[in-house]
N, C-alpha and C positions, 0 to 999 in steps of 0.2 A: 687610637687616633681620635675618637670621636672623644674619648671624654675632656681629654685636653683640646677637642676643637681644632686641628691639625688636619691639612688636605696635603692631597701631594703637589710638590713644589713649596711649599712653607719652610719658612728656617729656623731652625730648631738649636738650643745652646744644650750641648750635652754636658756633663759632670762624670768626672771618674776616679779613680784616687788619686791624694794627693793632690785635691783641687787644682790639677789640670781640665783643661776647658776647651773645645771645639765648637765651629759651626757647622753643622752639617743641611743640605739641604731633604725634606723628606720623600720618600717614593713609597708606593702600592706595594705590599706582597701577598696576597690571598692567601698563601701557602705557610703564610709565617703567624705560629699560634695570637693569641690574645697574652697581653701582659709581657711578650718579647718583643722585643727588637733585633734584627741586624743590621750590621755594619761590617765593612772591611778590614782588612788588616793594617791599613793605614791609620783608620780614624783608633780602632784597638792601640794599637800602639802610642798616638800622640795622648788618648786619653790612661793611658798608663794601665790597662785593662786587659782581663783575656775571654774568651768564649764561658759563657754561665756569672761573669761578675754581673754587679748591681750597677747602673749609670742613671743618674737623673735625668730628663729631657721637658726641656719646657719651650715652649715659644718664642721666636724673637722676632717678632714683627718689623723692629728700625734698625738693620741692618745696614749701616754707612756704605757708599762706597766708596773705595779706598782711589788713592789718585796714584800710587806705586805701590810694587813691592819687591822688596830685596828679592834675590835667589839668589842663593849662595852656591855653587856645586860643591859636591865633595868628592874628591880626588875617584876614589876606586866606583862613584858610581856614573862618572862620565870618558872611564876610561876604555880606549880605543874607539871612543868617537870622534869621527871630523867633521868639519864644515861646521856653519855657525849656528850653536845650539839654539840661540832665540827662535831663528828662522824654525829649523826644523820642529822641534818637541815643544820651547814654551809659548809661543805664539799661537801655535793651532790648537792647543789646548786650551788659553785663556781667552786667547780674542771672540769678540761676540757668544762667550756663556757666561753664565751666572755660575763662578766657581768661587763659594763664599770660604774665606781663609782668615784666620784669628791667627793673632800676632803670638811669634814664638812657637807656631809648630812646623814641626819636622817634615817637611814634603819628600823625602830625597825616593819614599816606594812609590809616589808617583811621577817622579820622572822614571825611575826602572820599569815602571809597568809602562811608561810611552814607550820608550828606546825599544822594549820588547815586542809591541804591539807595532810601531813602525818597521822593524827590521825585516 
């Protein structure tokens, strides 16, 4: 973190194969070597990568913010929910944090991991 000059909370443009691209925002892990990085299974996945691949990470200081964004559900991963998903799962999620998201990736493991974590 220090060489790139990155604190926690900074936003970061990652690279993985197949020049797919995320933003991700950065956090602290004392426990996690030099020269690594983790990430989720979410960000793993949109950046088309698995545990031990290579991913570039740089700085992105002007982060727009965005004035909408789609969500799309998909069938099997809003199924047997009711009442009205805004309210419940994407609202309490997005309203008032800084949840930086790049056009064209796949959210649908974080709504599974709300549904999971509210139930």
């Amino acid at each position: 973190m220090e060489e790139l000059h990155l604190f926690r909370g900074d936003t970061v443009l990652m690279k993985g194969k197949k020049r797919r691209e995320t933003v991700c925002i950065v956090l602290t892990d004392d426990s996690c070597q030099n020269e690594k990085i983790r990430m989720n299974r979410v960000t793993r996945n949109n950046l088309r990568v698995r545990l031990g691949d290579v991913v570039s990470v740089q700085a992105c200081p002007d982060v727009k913010y965005g004035k909408r964004i789609h969500v799309l559900p998909i069938d099997d991963t809003i199924e047997g929910l009711t009442g009205n998903l805004f309210e419940v799962y994407l609202k309490p999620y997005f309203l008032e944090a800084y949840r930086p998201v790049h056009k064209g990736e796949n959210r649908q493991n974080h709504l599974w991991c709300l549904q999971k974590h509210l139930h």
